[in-house]
N, CA, C and O atoms as a GROMACS GRO file, in nm:
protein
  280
    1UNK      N    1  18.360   1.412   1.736
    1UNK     CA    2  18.248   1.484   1.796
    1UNK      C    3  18.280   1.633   1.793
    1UNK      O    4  18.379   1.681   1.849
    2UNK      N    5  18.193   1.699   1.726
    2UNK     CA    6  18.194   1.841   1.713
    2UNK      C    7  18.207   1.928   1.876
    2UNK      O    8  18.148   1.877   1.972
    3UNK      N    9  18.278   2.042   1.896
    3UNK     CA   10  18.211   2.136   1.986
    3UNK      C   11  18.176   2.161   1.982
    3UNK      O   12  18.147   2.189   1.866
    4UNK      N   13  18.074   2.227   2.112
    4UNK     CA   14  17.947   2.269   2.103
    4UNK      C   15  18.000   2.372   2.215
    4UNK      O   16  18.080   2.343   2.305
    5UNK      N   17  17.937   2.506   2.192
    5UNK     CA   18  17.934   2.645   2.302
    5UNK      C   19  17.857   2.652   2.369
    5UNK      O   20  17.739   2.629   2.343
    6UNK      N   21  17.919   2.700   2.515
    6UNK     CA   22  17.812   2.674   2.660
    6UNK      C   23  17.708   2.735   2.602
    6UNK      O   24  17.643   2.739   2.707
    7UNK      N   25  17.636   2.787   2.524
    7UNK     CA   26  17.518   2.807   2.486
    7UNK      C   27  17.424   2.735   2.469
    7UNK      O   28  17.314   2.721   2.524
    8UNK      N   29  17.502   2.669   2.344
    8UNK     CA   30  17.424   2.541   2.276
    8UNK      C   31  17.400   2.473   2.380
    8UNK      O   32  17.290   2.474   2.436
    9UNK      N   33  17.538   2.379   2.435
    9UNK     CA   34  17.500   2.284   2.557
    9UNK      C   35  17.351   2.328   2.614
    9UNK      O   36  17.250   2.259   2.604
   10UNK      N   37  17.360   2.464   2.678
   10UNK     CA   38  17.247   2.479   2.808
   10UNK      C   39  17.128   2.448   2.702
   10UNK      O   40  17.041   2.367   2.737
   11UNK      N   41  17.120   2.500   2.589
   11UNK     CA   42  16.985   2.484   2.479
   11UNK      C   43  16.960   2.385   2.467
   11UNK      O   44  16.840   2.358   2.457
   12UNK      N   45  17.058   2.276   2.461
   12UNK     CA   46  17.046   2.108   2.458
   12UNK      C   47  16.977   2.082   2.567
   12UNK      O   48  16.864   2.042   2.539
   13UNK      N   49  17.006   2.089   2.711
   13UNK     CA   50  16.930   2.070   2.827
   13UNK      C   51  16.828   2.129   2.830
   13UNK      O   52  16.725   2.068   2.857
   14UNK      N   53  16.826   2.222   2.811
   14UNK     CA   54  16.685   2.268   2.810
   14UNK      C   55  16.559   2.184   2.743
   14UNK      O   56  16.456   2.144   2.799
   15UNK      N   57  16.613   2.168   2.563
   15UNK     CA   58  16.525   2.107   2.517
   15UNK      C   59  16.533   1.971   2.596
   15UNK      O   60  16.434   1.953   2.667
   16UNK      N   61  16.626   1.873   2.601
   16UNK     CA   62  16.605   1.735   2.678
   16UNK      C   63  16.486   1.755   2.817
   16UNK      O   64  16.379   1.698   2.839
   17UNK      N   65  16.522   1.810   2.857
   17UNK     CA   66  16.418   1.842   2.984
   17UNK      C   67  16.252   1.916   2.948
   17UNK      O   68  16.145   1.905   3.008
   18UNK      N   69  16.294   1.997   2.816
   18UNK     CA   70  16.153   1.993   2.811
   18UNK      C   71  16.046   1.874   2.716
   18UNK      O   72  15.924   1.856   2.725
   19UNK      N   73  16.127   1.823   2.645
   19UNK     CA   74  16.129   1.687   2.564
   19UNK      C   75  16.077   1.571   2.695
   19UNK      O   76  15.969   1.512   2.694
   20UNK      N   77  16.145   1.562   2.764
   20UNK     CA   78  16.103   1.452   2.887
   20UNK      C   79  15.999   1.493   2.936
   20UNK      O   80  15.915   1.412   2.976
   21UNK      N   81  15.978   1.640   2.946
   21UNK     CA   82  15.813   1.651   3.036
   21UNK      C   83  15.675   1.590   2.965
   21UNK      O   84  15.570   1.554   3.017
   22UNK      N   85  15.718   1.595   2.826
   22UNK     CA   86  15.609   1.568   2.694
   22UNK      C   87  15.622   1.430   2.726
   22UNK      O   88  15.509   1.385   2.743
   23UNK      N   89  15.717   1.332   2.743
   23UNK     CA   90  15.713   1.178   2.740
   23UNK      C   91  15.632   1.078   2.809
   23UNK      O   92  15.691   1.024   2.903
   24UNK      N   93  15.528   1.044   2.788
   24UNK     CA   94  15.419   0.938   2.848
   24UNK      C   95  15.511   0.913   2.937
   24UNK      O   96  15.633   0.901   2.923
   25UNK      N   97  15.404   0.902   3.084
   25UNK     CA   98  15.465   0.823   3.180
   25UNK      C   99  15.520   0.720   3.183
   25UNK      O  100  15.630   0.692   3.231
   26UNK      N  101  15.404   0.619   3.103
   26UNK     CA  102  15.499   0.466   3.035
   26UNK      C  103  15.601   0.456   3.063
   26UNK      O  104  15.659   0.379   3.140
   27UNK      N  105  15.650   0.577   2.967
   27UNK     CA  106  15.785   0.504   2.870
   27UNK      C  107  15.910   0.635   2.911
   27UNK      O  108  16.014   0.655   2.847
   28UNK      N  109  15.858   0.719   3.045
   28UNK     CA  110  15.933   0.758   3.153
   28UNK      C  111  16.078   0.798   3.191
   28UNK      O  112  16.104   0.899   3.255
   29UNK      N  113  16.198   0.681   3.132
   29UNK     CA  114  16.274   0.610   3.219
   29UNK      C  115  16.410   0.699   3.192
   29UNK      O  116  16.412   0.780   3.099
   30UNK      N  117  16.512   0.682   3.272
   30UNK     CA  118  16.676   0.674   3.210
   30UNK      C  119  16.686   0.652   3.053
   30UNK      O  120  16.728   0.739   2.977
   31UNK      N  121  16.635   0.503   3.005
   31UNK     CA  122  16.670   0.496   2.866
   31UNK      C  123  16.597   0.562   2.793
   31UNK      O  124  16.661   0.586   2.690
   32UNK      N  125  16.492   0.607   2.789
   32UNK     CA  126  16.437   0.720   2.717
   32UNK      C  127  16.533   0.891   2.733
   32UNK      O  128  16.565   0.970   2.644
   33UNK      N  129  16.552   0.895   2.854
   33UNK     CA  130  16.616   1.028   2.841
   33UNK      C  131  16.775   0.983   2.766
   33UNK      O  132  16.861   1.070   2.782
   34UNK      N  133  16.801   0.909   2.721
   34UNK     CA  134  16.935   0.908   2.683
   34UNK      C  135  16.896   0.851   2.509
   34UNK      O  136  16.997   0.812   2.450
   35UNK      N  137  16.817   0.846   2.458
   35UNK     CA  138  16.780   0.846   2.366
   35UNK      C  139  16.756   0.913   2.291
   35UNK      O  140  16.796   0.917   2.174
   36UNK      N  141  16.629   1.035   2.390
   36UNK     CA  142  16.634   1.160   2.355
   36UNK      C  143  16.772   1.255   2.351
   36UNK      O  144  16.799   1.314   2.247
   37UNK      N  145  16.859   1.266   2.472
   37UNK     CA  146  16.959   1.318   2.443
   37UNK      C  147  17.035   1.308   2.301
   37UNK      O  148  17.082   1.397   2.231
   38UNK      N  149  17.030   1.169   2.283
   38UNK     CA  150  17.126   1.098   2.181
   38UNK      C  151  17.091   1.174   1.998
   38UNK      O  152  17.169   1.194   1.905
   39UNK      N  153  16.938   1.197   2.012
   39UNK     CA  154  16.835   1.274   1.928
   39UNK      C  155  16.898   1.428   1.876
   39UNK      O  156  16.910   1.481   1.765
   40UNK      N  157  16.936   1.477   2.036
   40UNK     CA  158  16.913   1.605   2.034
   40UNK      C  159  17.050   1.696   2.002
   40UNK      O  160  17.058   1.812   1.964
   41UNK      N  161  17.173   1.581   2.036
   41UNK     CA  162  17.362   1.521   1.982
   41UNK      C  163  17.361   1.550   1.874
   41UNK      O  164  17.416   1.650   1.829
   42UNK      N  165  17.274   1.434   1.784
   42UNK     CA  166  17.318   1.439   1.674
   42UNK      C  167  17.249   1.531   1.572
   42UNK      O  168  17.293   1.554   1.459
   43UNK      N  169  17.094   1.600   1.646
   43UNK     CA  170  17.076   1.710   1.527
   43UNK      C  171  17.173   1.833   1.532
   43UNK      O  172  17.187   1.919   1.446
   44UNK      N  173  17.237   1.823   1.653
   44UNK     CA  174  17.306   1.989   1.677
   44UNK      C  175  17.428   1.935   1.616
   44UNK      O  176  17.497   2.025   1.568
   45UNK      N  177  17.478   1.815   1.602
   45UNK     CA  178  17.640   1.794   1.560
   45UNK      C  179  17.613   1.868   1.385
   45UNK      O  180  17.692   1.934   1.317
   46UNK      N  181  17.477   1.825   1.355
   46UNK     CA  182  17.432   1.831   1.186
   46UNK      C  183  17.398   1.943   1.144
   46UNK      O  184  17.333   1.962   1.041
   47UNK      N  185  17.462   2.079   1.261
   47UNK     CA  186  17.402   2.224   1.200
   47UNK      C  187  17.284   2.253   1.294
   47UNK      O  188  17.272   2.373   1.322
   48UNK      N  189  17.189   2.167   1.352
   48UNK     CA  190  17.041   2.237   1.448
   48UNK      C  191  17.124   2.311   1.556
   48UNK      O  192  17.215   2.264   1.625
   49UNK      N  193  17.079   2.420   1.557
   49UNK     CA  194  17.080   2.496   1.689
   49UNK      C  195  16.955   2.602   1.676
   49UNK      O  196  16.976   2.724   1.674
   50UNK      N  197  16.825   2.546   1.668
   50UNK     CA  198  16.731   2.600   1.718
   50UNK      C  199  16.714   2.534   1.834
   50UNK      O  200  16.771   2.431   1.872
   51UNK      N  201  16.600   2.626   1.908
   51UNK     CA  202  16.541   2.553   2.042
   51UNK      C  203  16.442   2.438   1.938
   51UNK      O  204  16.412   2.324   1.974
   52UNK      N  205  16.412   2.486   1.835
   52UNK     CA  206  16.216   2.416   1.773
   52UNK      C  207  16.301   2.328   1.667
   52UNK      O  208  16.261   2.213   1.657
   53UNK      N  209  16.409   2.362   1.589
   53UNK     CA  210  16.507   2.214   1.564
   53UNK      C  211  16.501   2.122   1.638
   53UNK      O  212  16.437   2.019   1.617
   54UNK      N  213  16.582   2.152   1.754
   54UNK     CA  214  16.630   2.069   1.847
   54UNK      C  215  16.528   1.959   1.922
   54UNK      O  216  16.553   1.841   1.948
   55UNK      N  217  16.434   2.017   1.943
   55UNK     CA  218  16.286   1.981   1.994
   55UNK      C  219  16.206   1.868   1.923
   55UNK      O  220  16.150   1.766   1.962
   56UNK      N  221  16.226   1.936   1.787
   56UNK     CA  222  16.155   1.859   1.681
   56UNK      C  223  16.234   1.713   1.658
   56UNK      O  224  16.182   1.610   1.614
   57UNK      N  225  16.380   1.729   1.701
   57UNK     CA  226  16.419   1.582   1.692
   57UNK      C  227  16.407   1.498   1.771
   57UNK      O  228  16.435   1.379   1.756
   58UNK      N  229  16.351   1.565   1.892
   58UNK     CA  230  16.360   1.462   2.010
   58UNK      C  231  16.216   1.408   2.013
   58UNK      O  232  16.199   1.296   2.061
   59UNK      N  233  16.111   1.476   1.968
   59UNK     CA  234  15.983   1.447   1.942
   59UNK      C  235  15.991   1.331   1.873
   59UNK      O  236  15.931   1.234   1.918
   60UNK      N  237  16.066   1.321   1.748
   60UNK     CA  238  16.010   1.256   1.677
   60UNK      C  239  16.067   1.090   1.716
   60UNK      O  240  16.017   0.984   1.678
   61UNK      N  241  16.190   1.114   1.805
   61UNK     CA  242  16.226   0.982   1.869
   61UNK      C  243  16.094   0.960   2.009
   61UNK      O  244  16.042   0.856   2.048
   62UNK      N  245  16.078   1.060   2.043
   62UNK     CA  246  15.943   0.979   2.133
   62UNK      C  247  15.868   0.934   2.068
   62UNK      O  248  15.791   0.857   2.125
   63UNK      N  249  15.853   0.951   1.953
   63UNK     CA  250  15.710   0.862   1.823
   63UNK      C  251  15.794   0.748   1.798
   63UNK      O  252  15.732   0.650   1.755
   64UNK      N  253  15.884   0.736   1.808
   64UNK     CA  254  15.971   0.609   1.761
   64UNK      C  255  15.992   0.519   1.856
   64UNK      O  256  16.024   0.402   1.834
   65UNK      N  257  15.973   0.571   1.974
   65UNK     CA  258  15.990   0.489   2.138
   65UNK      C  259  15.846   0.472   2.127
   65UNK      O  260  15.823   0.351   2.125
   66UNK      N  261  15.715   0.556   2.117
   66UNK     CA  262  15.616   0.516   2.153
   66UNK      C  263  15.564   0.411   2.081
   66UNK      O  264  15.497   0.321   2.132
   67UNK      N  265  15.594   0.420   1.958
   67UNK     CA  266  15.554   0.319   1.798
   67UNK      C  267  15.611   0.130   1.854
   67UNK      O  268  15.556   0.021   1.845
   68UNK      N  269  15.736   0.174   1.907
   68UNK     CA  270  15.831   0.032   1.913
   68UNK      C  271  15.714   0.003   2.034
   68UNK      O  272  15.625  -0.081   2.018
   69UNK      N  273  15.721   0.054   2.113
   69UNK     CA  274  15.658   0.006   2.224
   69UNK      C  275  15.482  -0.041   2.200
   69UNK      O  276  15.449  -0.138   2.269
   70UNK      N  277  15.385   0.011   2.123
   70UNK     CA  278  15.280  -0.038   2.070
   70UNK      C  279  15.248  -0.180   1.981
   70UNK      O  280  15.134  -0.204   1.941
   0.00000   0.00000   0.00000
């Protein structure tokens, strides 16, 4: 597992938290936020350190939580 600089970290939270506000109530929970986290790990381990990178990966696992769940 790569380091990451208290920067990044706080940018990670940030996006996770703003990623969770976007998430249907539904589908809400703990395991969604650790999914998303898990999203937001591995685009920054792969080079993302945008905020709209970072964002964009966690989005696209809420289409993937919302899809499984439909």
């Amino acid at each position: 597992m790569p380091g990451f600089s208290p920067e990044l970290v706080a940018l990670m939270r940030t996006v996770l938290e703003d990623a969770m506000s976007r998430v249907p109530s539904s589908i809400s929970n703990a395991t969604t936020k650790v999914l998303l986290a898990e999203s937001i790990l591995k685009a920054a381990s792969k080079g993302q350190t945008s905020y709209n990178g970072l964002l964009v990966a966690a989005m696209d696992q809420i289409q993937a939580i919302v899809s499984t769940l439909s």
